[in-house]
N, C-alpha and C positions, 0 to 999 in steps of 0.2 A: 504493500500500500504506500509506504514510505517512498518509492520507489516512484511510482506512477505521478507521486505530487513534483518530483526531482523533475522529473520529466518535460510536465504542464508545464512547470516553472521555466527549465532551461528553452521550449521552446518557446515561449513569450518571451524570451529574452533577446533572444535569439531575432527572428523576428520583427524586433524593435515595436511591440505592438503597443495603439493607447489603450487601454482598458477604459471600461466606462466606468465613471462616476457619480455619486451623488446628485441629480440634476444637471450631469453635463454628459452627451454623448464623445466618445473620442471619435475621429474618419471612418475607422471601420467598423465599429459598429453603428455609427449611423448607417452608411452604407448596406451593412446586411439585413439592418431591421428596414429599409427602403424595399430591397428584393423580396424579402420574408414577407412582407405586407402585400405583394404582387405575385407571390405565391411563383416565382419566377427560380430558374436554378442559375447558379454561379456561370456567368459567360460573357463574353462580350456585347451577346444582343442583351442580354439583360441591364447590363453596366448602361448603355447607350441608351435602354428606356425612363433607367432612374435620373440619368443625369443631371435633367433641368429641376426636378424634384431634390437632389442633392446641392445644387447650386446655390436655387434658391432658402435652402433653409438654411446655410452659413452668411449667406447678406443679410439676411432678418434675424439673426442671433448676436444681439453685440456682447453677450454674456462671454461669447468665447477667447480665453485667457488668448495674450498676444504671443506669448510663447507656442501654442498650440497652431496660430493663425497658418505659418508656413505648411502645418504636417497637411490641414485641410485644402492648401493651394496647389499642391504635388496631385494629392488625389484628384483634384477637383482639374487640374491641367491633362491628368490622365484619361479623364473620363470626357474632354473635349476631344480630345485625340480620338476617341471611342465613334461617339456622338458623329465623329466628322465624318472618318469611314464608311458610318452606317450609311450616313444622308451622299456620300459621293464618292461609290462603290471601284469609280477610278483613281482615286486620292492614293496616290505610293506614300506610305511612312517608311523612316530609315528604321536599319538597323536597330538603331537605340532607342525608339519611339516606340516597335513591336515590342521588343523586351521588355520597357516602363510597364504595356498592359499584360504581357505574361504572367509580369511578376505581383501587377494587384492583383490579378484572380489569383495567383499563386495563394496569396499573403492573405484574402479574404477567404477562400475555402480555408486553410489552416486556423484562421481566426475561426470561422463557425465552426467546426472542432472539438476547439477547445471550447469554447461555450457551451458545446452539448454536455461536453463533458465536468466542464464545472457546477453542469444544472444536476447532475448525476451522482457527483463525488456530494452536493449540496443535499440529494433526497436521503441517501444514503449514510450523510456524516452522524455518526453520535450510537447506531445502533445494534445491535449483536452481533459480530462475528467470531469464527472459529479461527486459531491457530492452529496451521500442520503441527505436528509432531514431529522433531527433528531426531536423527539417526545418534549415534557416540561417532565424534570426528574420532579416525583413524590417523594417525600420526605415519607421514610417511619419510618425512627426512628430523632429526635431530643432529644439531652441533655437538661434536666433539668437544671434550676436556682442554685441548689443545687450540681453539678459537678462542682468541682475546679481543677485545675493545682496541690496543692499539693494532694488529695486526689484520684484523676486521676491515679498520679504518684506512689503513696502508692499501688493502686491496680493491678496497672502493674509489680509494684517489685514485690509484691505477687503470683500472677500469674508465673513469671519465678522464681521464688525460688519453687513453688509447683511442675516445672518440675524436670522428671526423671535426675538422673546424667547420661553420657555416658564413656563408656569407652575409653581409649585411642585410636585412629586410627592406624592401622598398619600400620607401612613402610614397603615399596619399594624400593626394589633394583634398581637402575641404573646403567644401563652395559654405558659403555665407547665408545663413538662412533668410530670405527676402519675408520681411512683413509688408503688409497689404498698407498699413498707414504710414509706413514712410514712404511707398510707392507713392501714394495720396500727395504726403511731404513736397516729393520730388517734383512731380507732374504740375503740380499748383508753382511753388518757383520756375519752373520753365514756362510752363503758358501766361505768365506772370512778366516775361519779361519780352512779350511777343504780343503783335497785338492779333496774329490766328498761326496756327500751326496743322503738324497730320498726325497722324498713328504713323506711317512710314516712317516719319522725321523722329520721332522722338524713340523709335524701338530700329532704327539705324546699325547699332551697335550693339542691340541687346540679346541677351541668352532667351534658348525657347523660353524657360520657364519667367524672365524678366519678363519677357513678350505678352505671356498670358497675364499674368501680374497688373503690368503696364495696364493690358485690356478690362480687367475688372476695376480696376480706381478709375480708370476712363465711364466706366459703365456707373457707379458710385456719384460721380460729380455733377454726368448728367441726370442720374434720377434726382438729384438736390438739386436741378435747376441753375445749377450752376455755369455751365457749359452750353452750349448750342451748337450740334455736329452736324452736319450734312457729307451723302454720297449716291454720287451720280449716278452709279448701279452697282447690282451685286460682284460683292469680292474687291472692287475697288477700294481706293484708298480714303480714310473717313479723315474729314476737313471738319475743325472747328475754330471757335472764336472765343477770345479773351472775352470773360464777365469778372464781374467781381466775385473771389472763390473764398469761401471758409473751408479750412480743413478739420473733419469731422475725426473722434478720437472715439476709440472702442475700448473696453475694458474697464 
C-alpha cells in the first residue's frame, strides 16, 4: 500500500502536475472536468471542442494566483494550436507544435488516472485490511570474522575510484515564465507611444508562445474598450489605434 502512495506521489511529481485546490481549479483539471462534463474521451477532437469553453473561463476568473497565470497560457496556446487544425485541416504544424499536443493529452490522461485513483485510495482509506503472512528470511550470505570497518571501507573506495569518469551534464535553457499582465504592461507602453500600430508590428520578434500572449492582452484591452482594431479580411493583419489605456491588475 505504502508503495502504490510512493508511486501517485513520484508520478505527480514527475509530471509537474497542479492539483486542484480549495476553490481554485489548476489547467488540468479544469480541463478534464470541461471533457468529463461533455462526456467526451481524451483526444485532440475533444481538446478543440473545449477550447473556447476553456479560454473563456481563465478571462472571467481574476481569482487566479499570477504565478499560476503562465501554467494556464501554455495550455491555453496549446489548445489554439488544437482548435486551429481542426477549423483548417490544411494548416502544417512543426515538429515542436505536434509534440506540445502529444504531450497534453499525454499529461491529461495521466492526470485523470491519478484522480480515479485518489477517489479510490479516498473510498477505501481508514478500513479493514489483511496482512500477508511473511515466510523466516533465509540468510544467504554472512560476513566473515575477518571483514572490518577499515578494510570494508578500503574496498569501497576502490570500487568507486575503478569507476568510469562522466562527462559534464549539459545545461538547459530556461525560458522566462510570461505573465498575461505584464504583456498588458508592455502593449499599453508601446501603443502609448504611437499614435496606431498592428499585431505584425508589435509580435515582429516575438516567441510563439509571446505571440499568443501578445494576442490575449490585445483581446483584454479591447473588451475594456480601450483599443479600437480593424481588419480588412480574414487572417490579415489586425490595425489599431491609440485610446487612452488603463492597465487592468489581476490577483
Amino acid at each position: 500500500m505504502v508503495g502504490q502512495f510512493m508511486d501517485v506521489k513520484e508520478q505527480i511529481k514527475m509530471a509537474d502536475f497542479t492539483l486542484e485546490l480549495e476553490g481554485f481549479r489548476g489547467p488540468l483539471g479544469l480541463l478534464l472536468d470541461l471533457i468529463e462534463r461533455e462526456k467526451l474521451r481524451v483526444n485532440d477532437v475533444s481538446l478543440a471542442k473545449v477550447s473556447d469553453d476553456y479560454i473563456e473561463y481563465i478571462q472571467d476568473r481574476s481569482e487566479i494566483p499570477l504565478s499560476q497565470t503562465s501554467q494556464f497560457i501554455v495550455v491555453a496556446s496549446t489548445l489554439l494550436l488544437i482548435k486551429s487544425r481542426s477549423l483548417l485541416p490544411t494548416l502544417e504544424l512543426s515538429e515542436e507544435e505536434d509534440e506540445d499536443i502529444r504531450d497534453l493529452e499525454k499529461r491529461l490522461k495521466l492526470y485523470r488516472e491519478v484522480r480515479r485513483a485518489t477517489k479510490l485510495i479516498r473510498n477505501r482509506w481508514g478500513k479493514k485490511f489483511f496482512l500477508p503472512t511473511f515466510r523466516p528470511i533465509e540468510i544467504k550470505f554472512s560476513p566473515g570474522s575477518d571483514i572490518t570497518k577499515e578494510n570494508l571501507h578500503l574496498s569501497l573506495k576502490n570500487a568507486l575510484d575503478a569507476l568510469p569518469s562522466f562527462d559534464k551534464a549539459p545545461t538547459a535553457k530556461v525560458s522566462k515564465e510570461i505573465s498575461l499582465e505584464e504583456m498588458i504592461e508592455n502593449l499599453t507602453e508601446r501603443i502609448r507611444s504611437a499614435a496606431s500600430s498592428s499585431f505584425n508590428k508589435i509580435t515582429e520578434k516575438a516567441s510563439k508562445i509571446e505571440g499568443i500572449v501578445n494576442f490575449l492582452a490585445l483581446l483584454e484591452l479591447v473588451k475594456r474598450g480601450t483599443l479600437s482594431v480593424t481588419q480588412d479580411e480574414h487572417f490579415s493583419d489586425i490595425d489599431f489605434d491609440n485610446e487612452e489605456v488603463d492597465t487592468p491588475h489581476y490577483g
